[in-house]
N, C-alpha and C positions, 0 to 999 in steps of 0.2 A: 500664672497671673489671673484675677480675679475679675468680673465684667465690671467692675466697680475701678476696677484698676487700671482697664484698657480704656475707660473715661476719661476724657479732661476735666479739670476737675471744675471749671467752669459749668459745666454740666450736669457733676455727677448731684449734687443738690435736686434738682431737676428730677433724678429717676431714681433720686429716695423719697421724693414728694410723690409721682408713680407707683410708687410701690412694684417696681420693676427691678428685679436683680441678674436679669441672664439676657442676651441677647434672645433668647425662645420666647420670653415675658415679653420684653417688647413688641415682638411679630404679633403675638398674640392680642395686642390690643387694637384691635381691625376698625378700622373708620366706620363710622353709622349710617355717612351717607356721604356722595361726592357731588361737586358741582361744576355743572357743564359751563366752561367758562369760553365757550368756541361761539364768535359771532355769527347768527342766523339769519334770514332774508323771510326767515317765517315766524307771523305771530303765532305762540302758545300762550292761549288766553287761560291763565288761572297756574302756569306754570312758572319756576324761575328760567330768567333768560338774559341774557347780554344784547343791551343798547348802544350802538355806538353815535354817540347826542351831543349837539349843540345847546349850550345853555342858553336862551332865548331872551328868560325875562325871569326876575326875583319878586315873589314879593309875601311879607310877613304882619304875622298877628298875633299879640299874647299867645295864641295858644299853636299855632302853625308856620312854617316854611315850605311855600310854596314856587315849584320850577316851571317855566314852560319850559319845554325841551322840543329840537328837532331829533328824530328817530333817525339817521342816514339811511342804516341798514333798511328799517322797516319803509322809508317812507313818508313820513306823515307826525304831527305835532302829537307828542305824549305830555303829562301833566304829572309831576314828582311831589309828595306830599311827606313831610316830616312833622308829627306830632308832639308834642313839647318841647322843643328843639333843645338843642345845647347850645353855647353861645359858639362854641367849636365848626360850628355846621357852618354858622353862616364862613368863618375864615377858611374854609374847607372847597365852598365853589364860587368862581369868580364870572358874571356874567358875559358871554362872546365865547367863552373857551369850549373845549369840545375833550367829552368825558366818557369813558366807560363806566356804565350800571351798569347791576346785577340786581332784579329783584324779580315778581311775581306782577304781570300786567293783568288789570280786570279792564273789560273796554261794556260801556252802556251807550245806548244812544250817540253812537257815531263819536264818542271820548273815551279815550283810554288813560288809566292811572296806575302811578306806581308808586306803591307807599315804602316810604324808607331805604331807598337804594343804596346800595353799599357800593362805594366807588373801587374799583379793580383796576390792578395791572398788569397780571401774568393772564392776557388774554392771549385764548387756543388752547388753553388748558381744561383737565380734569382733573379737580383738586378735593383730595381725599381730606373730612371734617372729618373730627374727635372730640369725642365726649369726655374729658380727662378733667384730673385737677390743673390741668396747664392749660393756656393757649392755643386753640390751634393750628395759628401760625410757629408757635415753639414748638410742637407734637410735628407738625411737618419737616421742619427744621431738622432734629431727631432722628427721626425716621429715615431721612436721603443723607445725614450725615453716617447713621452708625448702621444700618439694617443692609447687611448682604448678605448672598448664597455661602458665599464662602465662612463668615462667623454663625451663622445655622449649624453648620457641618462638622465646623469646629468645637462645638456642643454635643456632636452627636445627632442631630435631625441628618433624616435623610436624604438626598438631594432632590428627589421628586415631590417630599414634602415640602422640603424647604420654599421651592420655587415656586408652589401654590402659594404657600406663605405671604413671598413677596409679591406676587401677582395682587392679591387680596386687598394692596394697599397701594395699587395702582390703576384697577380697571373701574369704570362706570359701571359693570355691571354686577358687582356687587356691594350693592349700597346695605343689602338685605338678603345673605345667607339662605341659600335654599338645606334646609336639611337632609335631602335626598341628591347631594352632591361630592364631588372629590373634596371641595371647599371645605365641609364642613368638619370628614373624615380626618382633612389634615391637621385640624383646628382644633381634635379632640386629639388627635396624635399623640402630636407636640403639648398639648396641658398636660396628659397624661406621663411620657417622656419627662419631662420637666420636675413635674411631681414626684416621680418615682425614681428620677436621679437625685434630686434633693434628701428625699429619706434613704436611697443607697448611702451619701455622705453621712449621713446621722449615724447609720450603723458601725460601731468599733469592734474591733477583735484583741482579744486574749487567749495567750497559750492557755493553755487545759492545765489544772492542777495537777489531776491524772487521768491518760487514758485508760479510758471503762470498758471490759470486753468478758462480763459476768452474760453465763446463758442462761435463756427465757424459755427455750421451747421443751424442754422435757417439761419443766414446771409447765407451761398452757397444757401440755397435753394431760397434767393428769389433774386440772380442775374439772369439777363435776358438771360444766358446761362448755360447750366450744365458743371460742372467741370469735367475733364476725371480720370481715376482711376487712375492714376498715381499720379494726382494733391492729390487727395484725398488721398491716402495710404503716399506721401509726409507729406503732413497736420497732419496725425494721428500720424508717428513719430515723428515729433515736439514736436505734443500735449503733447506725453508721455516723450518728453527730459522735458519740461516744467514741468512738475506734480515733477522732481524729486530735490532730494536735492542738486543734484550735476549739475553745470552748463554745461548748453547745450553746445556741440562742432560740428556742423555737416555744410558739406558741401549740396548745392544742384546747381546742374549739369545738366542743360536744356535744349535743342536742341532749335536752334531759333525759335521761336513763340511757345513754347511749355506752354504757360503761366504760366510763373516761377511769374509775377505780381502778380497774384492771391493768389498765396501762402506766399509770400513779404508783402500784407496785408492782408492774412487771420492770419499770425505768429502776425501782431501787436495789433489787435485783442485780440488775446488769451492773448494776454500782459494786456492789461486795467484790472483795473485800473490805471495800471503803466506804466510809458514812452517808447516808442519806438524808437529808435534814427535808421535811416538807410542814409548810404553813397554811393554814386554814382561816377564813374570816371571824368564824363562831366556834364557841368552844361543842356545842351540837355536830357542825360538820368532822372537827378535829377528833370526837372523841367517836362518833362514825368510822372515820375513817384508820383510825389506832384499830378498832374493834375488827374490820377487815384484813390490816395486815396481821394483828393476831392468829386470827386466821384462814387466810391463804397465806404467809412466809411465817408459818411456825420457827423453821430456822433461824431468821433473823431476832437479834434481841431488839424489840422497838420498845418505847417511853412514849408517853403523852405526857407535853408539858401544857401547863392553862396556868392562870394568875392566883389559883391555889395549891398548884406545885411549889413544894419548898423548894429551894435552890441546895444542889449537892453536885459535885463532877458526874459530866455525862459522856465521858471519855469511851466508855463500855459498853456503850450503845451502838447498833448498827443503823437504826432509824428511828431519826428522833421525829415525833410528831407534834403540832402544836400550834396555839395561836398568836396571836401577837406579842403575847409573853416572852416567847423567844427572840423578840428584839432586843429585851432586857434583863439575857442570859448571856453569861461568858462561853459560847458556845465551842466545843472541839470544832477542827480543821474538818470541812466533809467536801468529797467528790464530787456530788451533786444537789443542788437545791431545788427546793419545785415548791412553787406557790399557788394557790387554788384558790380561784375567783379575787385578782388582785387587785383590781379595780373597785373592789368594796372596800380595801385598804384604804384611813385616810393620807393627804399627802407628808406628812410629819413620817408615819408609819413606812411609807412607801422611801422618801430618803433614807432611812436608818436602814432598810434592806438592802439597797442598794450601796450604802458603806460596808453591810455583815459581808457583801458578795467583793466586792470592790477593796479586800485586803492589803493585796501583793499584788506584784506582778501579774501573776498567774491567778485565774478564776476559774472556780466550780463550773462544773454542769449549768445550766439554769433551764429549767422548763415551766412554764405558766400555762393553766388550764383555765380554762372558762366555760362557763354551761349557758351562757348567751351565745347563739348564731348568731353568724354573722353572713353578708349577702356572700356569694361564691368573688363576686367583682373586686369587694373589699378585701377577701382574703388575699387576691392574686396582687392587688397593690401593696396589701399590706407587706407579703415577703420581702419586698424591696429593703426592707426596715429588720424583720425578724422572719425567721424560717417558721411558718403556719402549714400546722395537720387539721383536715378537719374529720370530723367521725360523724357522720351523716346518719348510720344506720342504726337502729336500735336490736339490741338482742332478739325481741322478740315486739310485734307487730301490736303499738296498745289499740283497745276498742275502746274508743271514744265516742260521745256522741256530743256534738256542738250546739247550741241553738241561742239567737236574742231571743231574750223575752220584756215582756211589760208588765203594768198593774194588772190589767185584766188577767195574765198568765201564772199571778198570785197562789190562786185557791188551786190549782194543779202541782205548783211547786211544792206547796207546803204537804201534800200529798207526798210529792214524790221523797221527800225528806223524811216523814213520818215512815214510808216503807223500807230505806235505805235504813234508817235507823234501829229497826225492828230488825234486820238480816245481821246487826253487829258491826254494821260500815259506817264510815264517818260523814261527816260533814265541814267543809270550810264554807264562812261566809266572808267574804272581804268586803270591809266598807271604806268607803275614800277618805274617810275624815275622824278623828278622835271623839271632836267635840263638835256641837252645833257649827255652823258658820252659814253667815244670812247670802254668801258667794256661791254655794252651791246648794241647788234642788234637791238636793238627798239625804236620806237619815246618817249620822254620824252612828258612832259606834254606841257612844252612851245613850242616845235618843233610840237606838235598837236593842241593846241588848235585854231591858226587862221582858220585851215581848216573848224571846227565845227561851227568858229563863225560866219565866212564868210558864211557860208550855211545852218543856224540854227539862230534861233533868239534866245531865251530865254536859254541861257548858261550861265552856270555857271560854277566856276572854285574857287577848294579849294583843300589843302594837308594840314600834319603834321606840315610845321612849319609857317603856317598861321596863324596870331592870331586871325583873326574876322572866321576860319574857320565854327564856331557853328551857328555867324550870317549868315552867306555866307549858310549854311543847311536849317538852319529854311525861309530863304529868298526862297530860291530854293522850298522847300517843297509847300509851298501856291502855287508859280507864274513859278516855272521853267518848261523846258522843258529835258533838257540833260544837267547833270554832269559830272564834269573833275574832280578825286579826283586820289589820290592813294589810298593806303589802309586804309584811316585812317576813311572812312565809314565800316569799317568792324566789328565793331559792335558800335551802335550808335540809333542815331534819325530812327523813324520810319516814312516812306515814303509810307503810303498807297498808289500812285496814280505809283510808279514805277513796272515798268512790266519786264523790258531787263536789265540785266548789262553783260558790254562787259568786260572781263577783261584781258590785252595784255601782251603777253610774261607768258603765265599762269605756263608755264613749271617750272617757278622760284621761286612758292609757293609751299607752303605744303597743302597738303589735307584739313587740316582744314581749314587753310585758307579762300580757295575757297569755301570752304562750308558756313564759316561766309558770305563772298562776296555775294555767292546766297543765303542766306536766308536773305536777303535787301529787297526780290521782293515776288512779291506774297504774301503779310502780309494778308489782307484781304478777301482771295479768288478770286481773278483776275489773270488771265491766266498770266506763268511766264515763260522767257527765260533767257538760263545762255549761251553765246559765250565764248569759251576759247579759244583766239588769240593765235595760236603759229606757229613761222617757223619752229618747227618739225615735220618731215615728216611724225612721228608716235611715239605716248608717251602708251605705257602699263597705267603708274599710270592713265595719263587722260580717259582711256579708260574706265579705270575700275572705276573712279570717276564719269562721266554720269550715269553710269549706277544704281548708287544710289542716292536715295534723304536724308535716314538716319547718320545723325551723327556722332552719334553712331558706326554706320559697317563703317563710312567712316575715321572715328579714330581708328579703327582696323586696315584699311588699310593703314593708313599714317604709320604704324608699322613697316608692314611691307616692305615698303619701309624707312625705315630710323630710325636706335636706336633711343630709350628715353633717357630720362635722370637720373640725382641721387637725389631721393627724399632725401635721409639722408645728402647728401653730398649739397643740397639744389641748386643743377643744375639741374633743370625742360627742358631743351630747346636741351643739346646736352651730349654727351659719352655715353657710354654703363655701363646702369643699373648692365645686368648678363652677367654669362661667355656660362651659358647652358638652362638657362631658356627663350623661347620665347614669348613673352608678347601678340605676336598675334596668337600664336598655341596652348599656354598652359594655357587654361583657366580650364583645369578638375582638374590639378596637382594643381594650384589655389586657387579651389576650397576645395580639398582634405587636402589643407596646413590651409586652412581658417577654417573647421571644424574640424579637430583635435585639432587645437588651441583654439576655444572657446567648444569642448567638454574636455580639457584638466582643461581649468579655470572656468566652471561648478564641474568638478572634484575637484581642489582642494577647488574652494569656497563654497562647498557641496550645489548647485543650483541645 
């Protein structure tokens, strides 16, 4: 049964207005602040407090209602002051009667006042206030009606969480979460728990078309390079998604030049005798990537399909490669699919692959690559959802050098261009904008490029909504000297012979970004420079973005500068994930949420 279900349903309206759907939700939305409703014998001047008061005398004016009040508790005449009244107020207190307030006393010159009191009855209380779309006197109501140890547990929290939980929403002394507390530990717990059970249920299983048990390791060993442990420990998780009955679901997550390739065809591979089918964004990447398994799986018959392949049976093929065109191909039956960079896919695209895969009963392989990092915290959430490798390390160690620069840093740069250019090595410039625009301080592409051309020969000049853009790459690639793009080289064609990319107004991407941008250069072990043009006079994020070449740490840091987003809610790009969970500090709590829950489903699947 559902929590929506263990509701009445008098209720459950209520905690779809909450946006609450599990008992863990509810816990979690902890009171802001509680109010001491316990009668005291002591003034706290400038605090709230409970008066136990004889109404004395009334008296009003256009703009005021005015009380004298005896104080029992305290003593001595206090004076009740309501400003613009309600006509409510006045049927509200009858004079001679004797009332409990609650408000804030200020006392001057031997008088004390109390502005607005709010008449109470659950006096000797601490009563926990919420900042909700509800009431809250209904959020209290709520709360002592549905929130116990035992539906916590029933969920899955642990009982020493759970009972911080309830504590949280019963003591005075936490009106205000100290973050260096069990409180707060548990608080991140449980959102995390919650979250990563919610994408556990998103994830579905399929038998396996066919189990895959093609070997990899004579082939590694006799490529003219060794594969790095990463690559390898990748390779072996496969190998074992393959061996099993249930089809493969995993991402893998590569750091640029981390030779995610290798793995892309060591997976199809292990596929033979059965088909391989893999999809690429751009026909640059796909036709890359055709041109490597030509050669590293000579054996293998592969095809490159693009939207100027005629259409003909591809029955005969062992790996068919291709871009989006193969969504509108009669494709053979194949073992495994692998998608590269699928999130550049648009959504139209991305449903039609998920029909190609979603046949029968029974589903291919699926493996999805990505050459965005991501933080190590995300990845460990993410598994919940899909089984995530990540390859952290690269082949070989690039020499980069990072630096912001500004106008004055001009007449060095243009130096520095003029000598890279002269050695036979490239140049990217990326500029943020196509065309003028009076919203940003920086030259567009068209407002830059006479300069470059007029004093450079061998330029070139491409963007996002260029159609020969791919020709305008591969053109550049053989015979150019300096490229004009925006960001739509940010991840793409590989340009061994480029050394410098300058990228202007850098201030206005995101970490990763930049990180895709430089890892453009330096592909092959050739000395690499990253310029980040900006008119600020001082950027922290850039700062601390030179100073790494990783990733990985550099997708930790775009974190910390700037929420994620909602995997479940299937916003990747912007809003805030959690309320208390930090995605770039809490990778232990993470952790700890990750292995309770797979020692929890070893537990019940007696593994």
């Amino acid at each position: 049964m559902s929590f929506l279900e263990d509701i009445e349903k008098a209720d459950q309206t209520k905690f779809q207005k909450l946006g609450v759907s599990s008992y863990t939700q509810l816990a979690l939305v902890i009171p802001h602040r509680f109010e001491d409703y316990r009668v005291s014998t002591q003034l706290r001047e400038g605090e709230n407090q409970v008066i136990d008061a004889t109404l004395e005398y009334i008296s009003q004016t256009p703009k005021t209602l005015q009380f004298t009040l005896f104080a029992h508790n305290l003593g001595y005449k206090i004076e009740a002051v309501f400003f613009r009244p309600k006509p409510y107020m006045m049927r509200q207190f009858i004079q001679g009667e004797r009332y409990y307030l609650f408000g804030a006393l200020t006392c001057k010159g031997g008088r004390c006042q109390m502005n607005h009191p709010q008449k109470i009855t659950n006096i000797g209380e601490i009563v926990p206030k919420y900042k909700t779309a509800l009431r809250t006197d209904v959020m209290q109501r709520l709360i002592k009606k549905y929130l116990a140890c035992k539906a916590l547990q029933e969920e899955g929290i642990p009982e020493n969480i759970a009972q911080t939980l309830l504590a949280l929403h019963s003591k005075s002394t936490t009106a205000h979460v100290s973050s260096e507390n069990s409180d707060t530990y548990a608080l991140k717990f449980a959102e995390l728990y919650d979250y990563m059970k919610a994408l556990q249920k998103k994830r579905r299983y399929f038998r396996a078309s066919e189990r895959l048990s093609g070997a990899w390791r004579d082939w590694s060993e006799s490529l003219p390079f060794t594969l790095t442990r990463e690559q390898v420990s990748t390779i072996e998780a496969i190998e074992n998604d393959f061996s099993k009955e249930v089809s493969a679901k995993r991402m893998i997550v590569g750091d640029v030049g981390s030779g995610k390739t290798m793995v892309i065809l060591a997976s199809a591979l292990m596929a033979q005798p059965h088909r391989a089918i893999l999809m690429a964004p751009t026909t640059i990447l796909a036709n890359q990537l055709f041109e490597e398994a030509q050669k590293f799986l000579p054996n293998i018959k592969s095809i490159l399909i693009t939207n100027a392949t005629k259409k003909f049976p591809l029955e005969e093929y062992g790996f068919i490669i291709g871009t989006h065109a193969l969504l509108y191909r009669d494709l053979p039956k194949a073992a495994l699919v692998m998608i590269d960079e699928q999130h550049r896919f648009g959504t139209a695209q991305r449903n039609k692959l998920d029909k190609m895969i979603r046949q029968n009963e029974t589903h291919p392989h699926v493996l999805q690559f990505s050459a965005t990092p991501i933080p190590r915290t995300q990845a460990m959430i993410d598994s919940a959802h899909i089984d995530v490798s990540l390859i952290t390390q690269t082949p070989f160690e690039k020499d980069i050098d990072s630096k912001v620069i500004g106008k004055s840093d001009f007449p060095d740069l243009l130096q520095h261009i003029k000598d890279e250019v002269a050695q036979h090595h490239q140049v990217l410039l990326v500029y943020p904008l196509v065309e003028q625009s009076e919203a940003i301080n920086y030259q567009s592409i068209e407002e830059a490029r006479g300069y470059w051309e007029k004093n450079f020969e061998k330029v070139a000049v491409t963007h996002g909504k260029d159609r020969e853009k791919e020709e305008v790459l591969l053109k550049f690639r053989e015979e150019g000297d300096i490229l004009i793009a925006t960001t739509v080289v940010e991840v793409g064609i590989s340009l061994p012979r480029l050394s410098t990319v300058v990228i202007v107004g850098a201030e206005r991407l995101g970490l990763s970004t930049l990180h895709q941008l430089r890892g453009r250069v330096s592909r092959n072990g050739l000395k690499g420079y990253c310029y980040l043009f900006s008119h600020q006079k001082s950027s922290k994020r850039l700062e601390e973005f030179v100073k790494t070449t990783n990733g990985f740490d550099i997708a930790s840091l775009d974190l910390k500068f700037r929420q994620s987003g909602d995997l479940i809610r299937g916003d990747m790009q912007s809003g805030k994930r959690f309320v208390y969970v930090d995605m770039g500090e809490d990778e232990d709590v993470v952790r700890d949420v990750k292995k309770y829950m797979s020692d929890k489903y070893k537990e019940l699947n007696n593994v």
